[in-house]
Every structure is written in C-alpha cells, then in structure tokens.
ROTORTOR-590633 format. One record per atom (N, C-alpha, C, CB): x, y, z. Coordinates in steps of 0.02 Angstrom, whole numbers, plus 50000, padded with zeros to 5 digits. Glycine has a CB too. Example, Ala and Ser with C-alpha at 12.3 -4.5 7.8 and 13.67 -1.06 7.14 Angstrom:
REM residues 2
506604971650390506154977550390506604983550390505654977650452506424988850354506844994750357506455000250394507044997050286
REM end
This chain:
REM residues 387
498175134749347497825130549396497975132849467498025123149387498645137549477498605138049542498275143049569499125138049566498145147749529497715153449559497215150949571497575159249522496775147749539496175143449555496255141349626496105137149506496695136049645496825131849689496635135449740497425129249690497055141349754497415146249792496745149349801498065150649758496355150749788495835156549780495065151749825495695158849670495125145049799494735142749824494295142649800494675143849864494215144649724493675143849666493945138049607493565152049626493585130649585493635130549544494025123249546493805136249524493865119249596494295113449621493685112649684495265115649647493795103049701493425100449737493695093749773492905099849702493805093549812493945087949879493785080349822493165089149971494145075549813493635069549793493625063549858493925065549712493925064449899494175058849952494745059750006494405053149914494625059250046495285057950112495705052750088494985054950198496365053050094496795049050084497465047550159497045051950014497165050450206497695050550246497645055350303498245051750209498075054050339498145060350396498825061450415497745058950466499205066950414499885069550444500035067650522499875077650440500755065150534500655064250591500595070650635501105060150608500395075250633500485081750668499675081650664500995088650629499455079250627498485079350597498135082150562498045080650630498565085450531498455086450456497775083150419499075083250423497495083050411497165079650340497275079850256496575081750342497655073450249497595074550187497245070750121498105075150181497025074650090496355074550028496715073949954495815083050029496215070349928496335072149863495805077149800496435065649842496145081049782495495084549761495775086249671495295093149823495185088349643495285087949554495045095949557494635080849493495485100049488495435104749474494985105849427495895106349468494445109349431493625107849391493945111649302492635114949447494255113449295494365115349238494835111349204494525121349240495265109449210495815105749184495725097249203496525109249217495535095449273495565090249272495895086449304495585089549235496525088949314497105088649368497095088149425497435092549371497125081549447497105081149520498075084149553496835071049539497605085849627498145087149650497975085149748498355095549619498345085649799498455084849862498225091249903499155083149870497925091549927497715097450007497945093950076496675098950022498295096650107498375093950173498155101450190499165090350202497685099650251497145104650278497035104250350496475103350246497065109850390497075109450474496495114750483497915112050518496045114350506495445117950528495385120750594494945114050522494935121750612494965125550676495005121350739494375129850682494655117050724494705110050759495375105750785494415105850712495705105850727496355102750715496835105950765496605103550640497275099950789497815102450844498255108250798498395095050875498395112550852498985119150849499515115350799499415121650941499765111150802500365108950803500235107550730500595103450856499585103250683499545102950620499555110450584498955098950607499505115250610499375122650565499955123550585498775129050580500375124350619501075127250625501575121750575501335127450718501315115850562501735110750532501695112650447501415102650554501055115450441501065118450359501145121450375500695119150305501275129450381501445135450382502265134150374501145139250447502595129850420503125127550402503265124250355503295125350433503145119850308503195115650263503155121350218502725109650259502745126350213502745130550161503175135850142502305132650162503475137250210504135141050207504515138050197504365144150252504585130950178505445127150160505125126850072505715115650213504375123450055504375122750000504085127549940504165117950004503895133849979503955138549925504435141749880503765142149942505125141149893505575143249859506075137449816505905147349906505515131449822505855125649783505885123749742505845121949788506275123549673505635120949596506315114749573505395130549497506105108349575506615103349547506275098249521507105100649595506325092549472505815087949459506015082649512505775085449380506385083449571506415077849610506195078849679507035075249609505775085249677505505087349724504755089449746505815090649728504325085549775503595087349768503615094649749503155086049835503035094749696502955102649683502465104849731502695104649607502455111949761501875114849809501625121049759502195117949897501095120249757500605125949710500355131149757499875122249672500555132249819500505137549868500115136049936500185143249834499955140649968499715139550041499095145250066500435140450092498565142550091498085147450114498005144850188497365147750068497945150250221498175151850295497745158350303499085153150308496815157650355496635162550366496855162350430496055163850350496785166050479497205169050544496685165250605497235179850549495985164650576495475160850630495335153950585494625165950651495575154250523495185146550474495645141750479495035147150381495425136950412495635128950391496265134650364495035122150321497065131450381497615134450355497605125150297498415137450431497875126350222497865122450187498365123650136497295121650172498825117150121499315118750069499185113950045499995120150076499345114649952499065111549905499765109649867498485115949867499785102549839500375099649821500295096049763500625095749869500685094249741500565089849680500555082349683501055091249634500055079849663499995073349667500225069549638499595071749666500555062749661500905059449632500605051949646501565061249650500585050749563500145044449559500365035749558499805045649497501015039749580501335030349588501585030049660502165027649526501135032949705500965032449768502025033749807500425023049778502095032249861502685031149894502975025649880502625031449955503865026449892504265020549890503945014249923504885022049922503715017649988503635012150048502885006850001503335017750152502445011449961502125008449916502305005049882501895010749889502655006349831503125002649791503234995349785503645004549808503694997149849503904990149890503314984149893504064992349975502954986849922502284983349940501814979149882501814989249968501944984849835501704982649772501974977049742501764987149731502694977549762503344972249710503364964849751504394976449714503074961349813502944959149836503414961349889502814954649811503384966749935503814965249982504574968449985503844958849977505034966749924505524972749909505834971949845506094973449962506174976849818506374977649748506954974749729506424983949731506994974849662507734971349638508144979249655507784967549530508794977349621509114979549631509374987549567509414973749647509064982649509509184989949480508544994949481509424989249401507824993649530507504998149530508065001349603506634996149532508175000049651508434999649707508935005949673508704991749737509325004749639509815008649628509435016349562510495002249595508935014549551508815021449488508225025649528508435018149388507945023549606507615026149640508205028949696507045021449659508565026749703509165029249747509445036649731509775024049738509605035349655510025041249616509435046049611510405038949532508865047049607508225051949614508475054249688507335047749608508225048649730508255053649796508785057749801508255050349860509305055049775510215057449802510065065349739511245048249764509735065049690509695071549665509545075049684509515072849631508845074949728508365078749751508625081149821507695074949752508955076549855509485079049918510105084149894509895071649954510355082249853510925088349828510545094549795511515085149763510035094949785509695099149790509645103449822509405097949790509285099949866509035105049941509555106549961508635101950006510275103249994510645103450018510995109349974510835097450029511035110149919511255116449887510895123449888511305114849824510355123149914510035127549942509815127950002509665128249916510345124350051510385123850123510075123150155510535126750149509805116850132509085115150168509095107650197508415115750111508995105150252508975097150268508345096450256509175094350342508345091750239507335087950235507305084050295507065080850157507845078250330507625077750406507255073150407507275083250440506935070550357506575063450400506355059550315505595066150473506945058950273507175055050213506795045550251508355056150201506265044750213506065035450221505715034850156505415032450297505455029450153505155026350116504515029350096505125020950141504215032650145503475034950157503465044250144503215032450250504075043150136504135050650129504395054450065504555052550180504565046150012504795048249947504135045449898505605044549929504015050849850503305049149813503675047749748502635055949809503095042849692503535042849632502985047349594503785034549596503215052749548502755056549510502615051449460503015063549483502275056649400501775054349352502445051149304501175061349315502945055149305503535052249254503785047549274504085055949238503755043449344503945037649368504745037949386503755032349316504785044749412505445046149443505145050549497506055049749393505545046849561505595049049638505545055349656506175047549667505405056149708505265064849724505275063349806504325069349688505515068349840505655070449898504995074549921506305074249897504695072449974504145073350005503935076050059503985069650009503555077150083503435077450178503885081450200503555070050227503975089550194504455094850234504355093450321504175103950211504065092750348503895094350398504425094050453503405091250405504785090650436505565088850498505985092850451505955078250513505955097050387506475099550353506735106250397506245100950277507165108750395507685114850433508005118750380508355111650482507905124250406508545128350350509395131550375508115136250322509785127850331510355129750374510745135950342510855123450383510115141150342510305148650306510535152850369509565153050262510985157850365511475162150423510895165050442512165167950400510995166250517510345166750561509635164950570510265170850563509685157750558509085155150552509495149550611508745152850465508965147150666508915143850734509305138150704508105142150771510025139150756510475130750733510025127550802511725130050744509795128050862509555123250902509225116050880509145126450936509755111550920509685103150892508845103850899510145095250956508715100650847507755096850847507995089550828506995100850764507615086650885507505077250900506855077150850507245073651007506905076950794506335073950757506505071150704505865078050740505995067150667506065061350613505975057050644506635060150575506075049550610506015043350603506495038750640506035042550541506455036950713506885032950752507175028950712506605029550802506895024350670507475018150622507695022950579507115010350570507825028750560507955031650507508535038150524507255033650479508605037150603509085044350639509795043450625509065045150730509955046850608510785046450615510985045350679511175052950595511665045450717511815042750773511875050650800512485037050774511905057150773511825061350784511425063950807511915062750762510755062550771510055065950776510015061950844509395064550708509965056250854509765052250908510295053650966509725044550886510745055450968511115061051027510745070251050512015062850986510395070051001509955079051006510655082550964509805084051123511025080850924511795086050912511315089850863512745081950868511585092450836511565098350781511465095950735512085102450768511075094550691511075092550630511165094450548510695090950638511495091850513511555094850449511485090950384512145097750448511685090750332511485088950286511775080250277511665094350240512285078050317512415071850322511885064950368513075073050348511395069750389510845066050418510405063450387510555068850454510425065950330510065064950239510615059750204510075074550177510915059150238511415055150172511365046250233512685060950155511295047150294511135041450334510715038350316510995042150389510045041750308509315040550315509325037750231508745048450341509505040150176509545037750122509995029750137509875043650076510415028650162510455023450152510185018350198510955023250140509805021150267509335015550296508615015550236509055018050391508475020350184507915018650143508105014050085507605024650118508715014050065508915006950024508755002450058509595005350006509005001050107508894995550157508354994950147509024996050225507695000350164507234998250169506774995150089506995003150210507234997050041507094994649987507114989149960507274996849963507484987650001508054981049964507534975349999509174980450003507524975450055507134971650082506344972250133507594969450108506254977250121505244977450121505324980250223504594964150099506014982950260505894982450323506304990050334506164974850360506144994050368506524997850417507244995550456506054998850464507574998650449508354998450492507954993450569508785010150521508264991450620508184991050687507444986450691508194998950721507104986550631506414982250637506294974850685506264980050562506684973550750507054968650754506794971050836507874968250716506844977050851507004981350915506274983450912507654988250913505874982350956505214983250989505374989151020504944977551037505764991751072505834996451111506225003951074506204993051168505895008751072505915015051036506745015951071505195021651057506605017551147506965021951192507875016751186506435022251289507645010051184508085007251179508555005151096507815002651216508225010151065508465009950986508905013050979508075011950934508325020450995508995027251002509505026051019508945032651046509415023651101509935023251131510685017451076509595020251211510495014151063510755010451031511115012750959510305006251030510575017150937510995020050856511445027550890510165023650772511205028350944511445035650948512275035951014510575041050983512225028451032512805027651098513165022451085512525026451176513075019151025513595010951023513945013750959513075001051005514265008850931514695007450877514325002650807515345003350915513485002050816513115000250795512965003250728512775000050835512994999450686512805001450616512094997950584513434999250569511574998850548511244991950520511484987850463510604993350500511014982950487511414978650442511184978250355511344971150476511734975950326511784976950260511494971050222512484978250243511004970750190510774961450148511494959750119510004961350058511634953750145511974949550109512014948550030511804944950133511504949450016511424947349933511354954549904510644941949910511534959749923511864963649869512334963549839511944967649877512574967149779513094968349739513714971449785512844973049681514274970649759514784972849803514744983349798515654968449766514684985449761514364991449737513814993649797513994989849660513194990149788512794992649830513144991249908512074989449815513354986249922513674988449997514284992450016513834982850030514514995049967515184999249967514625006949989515754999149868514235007349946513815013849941513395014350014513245013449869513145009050028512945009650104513495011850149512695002950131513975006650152514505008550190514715015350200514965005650170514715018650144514745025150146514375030150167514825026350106513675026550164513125031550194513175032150253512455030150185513175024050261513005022250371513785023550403512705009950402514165027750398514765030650431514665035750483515175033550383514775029650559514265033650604514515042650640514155027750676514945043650620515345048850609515085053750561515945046450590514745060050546514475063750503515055065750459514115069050534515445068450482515985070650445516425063850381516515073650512516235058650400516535053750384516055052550308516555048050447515435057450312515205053150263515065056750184514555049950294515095054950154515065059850083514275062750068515315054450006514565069250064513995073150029513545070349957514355079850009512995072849942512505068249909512915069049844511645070549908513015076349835513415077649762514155071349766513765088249759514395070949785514875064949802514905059749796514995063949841514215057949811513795049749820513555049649736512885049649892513395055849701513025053349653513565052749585512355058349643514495050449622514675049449582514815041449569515055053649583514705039749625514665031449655514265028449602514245030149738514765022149588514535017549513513635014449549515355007749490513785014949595513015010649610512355015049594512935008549699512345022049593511855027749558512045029849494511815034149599512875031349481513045034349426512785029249345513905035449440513005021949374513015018849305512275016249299513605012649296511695018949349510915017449355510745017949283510445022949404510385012849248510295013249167509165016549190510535000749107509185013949253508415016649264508005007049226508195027449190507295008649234507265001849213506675005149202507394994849256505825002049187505405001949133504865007549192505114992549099504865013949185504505018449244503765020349180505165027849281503525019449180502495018749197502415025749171502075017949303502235029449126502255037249142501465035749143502665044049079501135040449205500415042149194500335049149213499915037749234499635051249202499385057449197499055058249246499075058849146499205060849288498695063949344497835065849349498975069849355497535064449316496985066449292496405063049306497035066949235495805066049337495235061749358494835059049293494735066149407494705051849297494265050249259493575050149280494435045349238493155050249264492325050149279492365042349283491705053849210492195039049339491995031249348491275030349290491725029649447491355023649247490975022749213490245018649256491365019749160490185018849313489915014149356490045018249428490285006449348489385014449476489385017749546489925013449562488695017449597489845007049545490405002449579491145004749560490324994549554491315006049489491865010049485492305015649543491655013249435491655018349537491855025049572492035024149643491265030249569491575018349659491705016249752492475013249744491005008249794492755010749723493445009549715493995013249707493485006649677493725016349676494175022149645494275024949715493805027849580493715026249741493815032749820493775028449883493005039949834493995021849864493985018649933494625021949980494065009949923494715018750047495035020550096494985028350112495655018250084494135030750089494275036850127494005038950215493955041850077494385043850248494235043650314493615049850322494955044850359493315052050288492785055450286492175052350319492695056850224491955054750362491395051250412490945052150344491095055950502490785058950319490105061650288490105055450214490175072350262490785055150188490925050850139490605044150154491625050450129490705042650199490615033850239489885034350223490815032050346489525038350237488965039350251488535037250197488915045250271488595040350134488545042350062488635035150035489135048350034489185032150063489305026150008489185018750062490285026849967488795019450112488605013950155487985009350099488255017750240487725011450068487175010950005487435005549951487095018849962488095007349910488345005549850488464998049843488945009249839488604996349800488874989849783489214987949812489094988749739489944989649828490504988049855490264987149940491084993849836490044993849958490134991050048489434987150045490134998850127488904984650008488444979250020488974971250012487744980349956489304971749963489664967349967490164966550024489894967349915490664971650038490964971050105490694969650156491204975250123490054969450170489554969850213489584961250235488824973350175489454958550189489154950850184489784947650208488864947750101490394947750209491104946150262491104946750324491664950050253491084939150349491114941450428491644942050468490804937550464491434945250495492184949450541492604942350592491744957950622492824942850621493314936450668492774938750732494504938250687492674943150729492254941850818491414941450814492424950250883491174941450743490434938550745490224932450671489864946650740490624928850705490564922350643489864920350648491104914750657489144916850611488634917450606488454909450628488484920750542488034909150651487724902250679487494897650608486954904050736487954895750588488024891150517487394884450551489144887250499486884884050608486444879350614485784882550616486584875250669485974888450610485444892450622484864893450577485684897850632483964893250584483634892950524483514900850494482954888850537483864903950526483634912250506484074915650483483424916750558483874920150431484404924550400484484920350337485134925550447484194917650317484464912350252484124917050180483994901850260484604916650120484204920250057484434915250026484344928250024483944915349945484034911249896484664913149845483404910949863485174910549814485704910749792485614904849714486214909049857485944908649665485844901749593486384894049620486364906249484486294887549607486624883449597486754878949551486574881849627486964876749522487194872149439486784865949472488324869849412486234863949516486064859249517485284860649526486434855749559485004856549495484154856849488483774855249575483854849049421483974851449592483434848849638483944850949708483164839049623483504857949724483824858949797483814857849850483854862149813483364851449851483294847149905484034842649925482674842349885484114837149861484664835749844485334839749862484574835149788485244846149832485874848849839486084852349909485924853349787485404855149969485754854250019485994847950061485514857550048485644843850057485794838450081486644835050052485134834350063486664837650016487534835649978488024840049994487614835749892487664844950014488104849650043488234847050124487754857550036487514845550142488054845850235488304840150243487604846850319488204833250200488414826950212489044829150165487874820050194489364832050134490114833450125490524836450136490264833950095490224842550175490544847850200490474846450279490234854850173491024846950324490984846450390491124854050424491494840950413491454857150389491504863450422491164869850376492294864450437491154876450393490864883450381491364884050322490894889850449491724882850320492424885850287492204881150210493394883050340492274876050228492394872750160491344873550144492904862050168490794873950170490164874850126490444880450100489394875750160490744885150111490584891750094490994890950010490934898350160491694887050000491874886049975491514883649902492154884350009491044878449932490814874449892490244876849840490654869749931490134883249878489634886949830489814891349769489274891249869490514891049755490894893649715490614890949632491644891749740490484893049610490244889049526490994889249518489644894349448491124884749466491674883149434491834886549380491684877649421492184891049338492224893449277491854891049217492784893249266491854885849228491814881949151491094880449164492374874049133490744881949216489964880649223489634886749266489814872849263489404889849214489094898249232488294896449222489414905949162488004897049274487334897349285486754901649236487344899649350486234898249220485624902249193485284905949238485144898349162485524910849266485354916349286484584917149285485704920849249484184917049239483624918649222483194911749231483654921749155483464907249256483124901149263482694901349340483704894849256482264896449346481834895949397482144888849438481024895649366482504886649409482634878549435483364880849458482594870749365483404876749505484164874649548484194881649584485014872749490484004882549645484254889149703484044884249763483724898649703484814886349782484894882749866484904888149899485594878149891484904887149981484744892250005485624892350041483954891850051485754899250068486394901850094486534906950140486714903450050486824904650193486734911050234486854917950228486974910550277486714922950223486894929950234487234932350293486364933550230487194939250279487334943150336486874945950368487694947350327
REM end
C-alpha cells in the first residue's frame, strides 16, 4: 500500500479532517485497492513556508521509526515547486483529548493508568533512539485500531544525535512546558516525562495543567520562574500521585527517565481494561444520508459545496441560528407538517392558547412515541414554520 500511496496512484482524499497548526491540511483518504484508510497532511503552494518545512521535518524524525506505540508514517512526497505531503496511519479511536470527551469529560482511573503505560512506552522509545517528541498532550496522543495509544504529531520533536543543533527551541504546548522549556534552556528527554504527567492530569480530569490562567505570558512566566507545580486531583490513588509527583519535579534532573517510570506500580501493575479493536477500513455508506455523516466536519470549500443538497445539511438548515430567530407571528414562510389530530383548525388554535412561547410550540409538535402518524393520510396537517 505504500508504494501506491507514495506514487500517487491508487488512493483518494475522502474528507478534511483538520488543519496543523503550522497549516498543514489534514485529510482523510482510502487506499482504492485494499481499502485502508489512512491520513495525508498536505502543504501546497499556497500554504505558508512554515507548513512544508514542518513535514519535511516530521519526516526526518518519523522515517526511521517502527514501534506499535508510535504513529506509523508510510513515507513523504515533497516536489521542490508542489503540494509537499506525508501520509500516516490512521487511527480510528480518534485522540486522548477525544477520548476524554467521549467518557463524559474525563476517565477513570484504570483507563488513566493503561493509556499512561502506552505513552511512557512509546517515550522510552524515542528517547532510546534519542529523540524528544516535545509537545506530549492529549491531542497529540492517537489511539490505533488495537485500542492502544500511540505518540503523534512530530512537529516540536528534536533529535538529540552528536552534531545535530542543541540550540534551546521555545515550542510546544504552554500548559504542557516543563519549567525548562518555558525558561528557553536546552531541552531533553525529561521534558517528555513533565508533559506526560500534565496529560494524566489532563486525563483524569477533562482540563489542561494552568486552565485557570487566561494569560499565556503570565503562565510561562509562572511554570518557568516560581516553585509552582500543577495541581494534583485529590481523588486519586496514592500510586497515581506518587507517579505524578515524580513526573512534575521541577528540576529535570530530579526526574526519572520513562524506562524508570515504567517500573512504577501505577503503569507496571496496569491490567489495561476493555480496548474496542477496529479496522481501519472504508465502508461504502448504505445511504446519501449515511455517507453525509460519515464525512461530516469537513473543511473543504468544494466538499461544502457538493453536500449543501443532501439530507443532513437540509435538515441542519431548518435550525435557527441565535442571531436570526424567525418572526413566530409572522404569516409567511409557513409549510404543511403531519399532526395526530384531525381538525387543524382546532389544533392550531390549541396550540397558541397553550403555548406562550417559540420554545415550548416548537416542542409541542413532537409526536409522542407511542402515537406515530398515518403518513399517507389526508386528515390532520397543521401548519409550521420553516426556514
């Protein structure tokens, strides 16, 4: 599949899913032979300098990488005047920071701890092949198809190979800097072992380190010049705050290497808990409406375009926005709609003598489960506003 990829024969875009902060675009696209979806982040000619130099980089940290706790990269195409594009493996149980979101908000504790021991693998990893990744969050760890964690997003990664540029780089994730990084010092592989434990944090409870602090300049300053640590949830296990403690040691030297950490009962004795395995693989939507779901949230103007038509955005359509609520006295714009009541004379009239506000008619037009309309009938249609 990767020669395919690579070649640019034999695979097709299905949707935008995102954009790099450098501006990147990134897509999701299916491999026409196999089936296999996979990730393109893509910079065109158009696209700022700074997104094509950001893959070209990403591809020099992740071409020489092969671990299952580490996004896989299936290679990089880079013409000298074109779209420079690297192609990745997709991972279908979206990001931690997803995760979270999914679980209402934040996780127990033994996902907390068997997503921990992934990242802490995938960091002793790199770190054994002298590499920082540099900007370790929530948004930056994906869960693959096996429903174990993977290390993501090179783009702040460094290599700390002999003669390769030690000059400090201020980049990554302000709630996520070591007290180092946020001084400009030198950075090394204990800046990964910080940031891992502001992403428990951020696990544990659905928020970023410092989420508290509105002011960027005054964060830094704060993680990178006080005696300031974040704070730890109360309602962890004595385990999980021993293991933080160890991470957030604002002192680099003070703090244990990942191989070190992953002997700590709070990852080591991780039993893992019930992980989802799925298959990466496009299905054919059995339905237009299917399919509009399937590829929603894409940022494709030409896409928008294509699916302004379908089911779904006619329905999104008919929601009114907060700044053009509709003249609910108004005689225009009205269509016919089914109602469980025969005489629709009657039934508007019962409608506005019980309903005083927009909110609750709208309500009221709801059929009830247990009374599903004859569809095919000629009797009972009240009228209802549109869009």
């Amino acid at each position: 599949m990767a020669a395919a990829i690579i070649s640019g024969e034999g695979w097709k875009r299905i949707r935008g899913i995102g954009r790099g902060a450098s501006g990147a675009a990134v897509s999701l696209a299916v491999d026409d032979g196999s089936g296999e979806l996979f990730v393109v982040k893509s910079a065109g000619q158009g696209a700022p300098v700074a997104a094509q130099q950001q893959l070209r980089r990403e591809w020099s940290v992740m071409a020489g990488l092969s671990s299952q706790h580490v996004l896989k990269c299936f290679g990089f195409f880079g013409a000298t005047t074109g779209e420079h594009q690297l192609f990745l493996e997709f991972a279908p149980g979206g990001s931690l920071a997803d995760v979270v979101a999914r679980n209402g908000g934040c996780l127990d504790e033994s996902a907390v701890r068997a997503y921990a021991a992934d990242v802490l693998r995938g960091l002793d990893y790199l770190h054994g092949k002298l590499i920082v990744h540099g900007d370790v969050k929530g948004s930056n760890v994906v869960v693959g198809a096996d429903g174990h964690a993977k290390l993501a997003d090179f783009g702040c990664a460094r290599s700390l190979m002999p003669g390769d540029s030690k000059q400090p780089v201020l980049g990554g994730t302000p709630a996520f800097m070591a007290p180092e990084v946020a001084r400009g010092e030198e950075q090394g592989p204990a800046v990964d072992v910080w940031a891992l434990g502001c992403t428990v944090i951020e696990m544990a409870t659905g928020h970023a380190p410092w989420s508290d602090m509105d002011n960027v300049l005054a964060a830094l300053r704060k993680i990178g010049y006080t005696d300031a640590v974040p704070e730890v949830p109360h309602w962890l296990s004595p385990e999980a705050k021993d293991f933080l403690h160890l991470c957030l040691q604002r002192r680099s030297g003070d703090r244990p290497t990942a191989a070190q950490l992953l002997q700590h009962p709070f990852v080591s004795t991780s039993r893992g808990f019930n992980k989802q395995v799925v298959k990466p693989t496009w299905v054919s939507p059995t339905s237009a409406l299917d399919a509009e779901l399937w590829e929603s949230e894409s940022t494709d103007d030409e896409e928008d375009d294509m699916t302004n038509n379908s089911p779904t955005s006619r329905i999104r359509a008919m929601a009114c926005s907060g700044q053009t609520l509709p003249d609910w006295d108004s005689d225009y714009g009205w269509i016919e709609v089914h109602s469980n009541v025969p005489n629709k004379t009657a039934a508007a009239a019962a409608y506005v003598e019980s309903s005083q506000s927009p909110i609750k008619r709208v309500m009221a037009m709801a059929c009830p489960p247990s009374s599903v309309p004859d569809w095919d009938s000629d009797q009972g249609w009240i009228q209802v506003l549109s869009s």
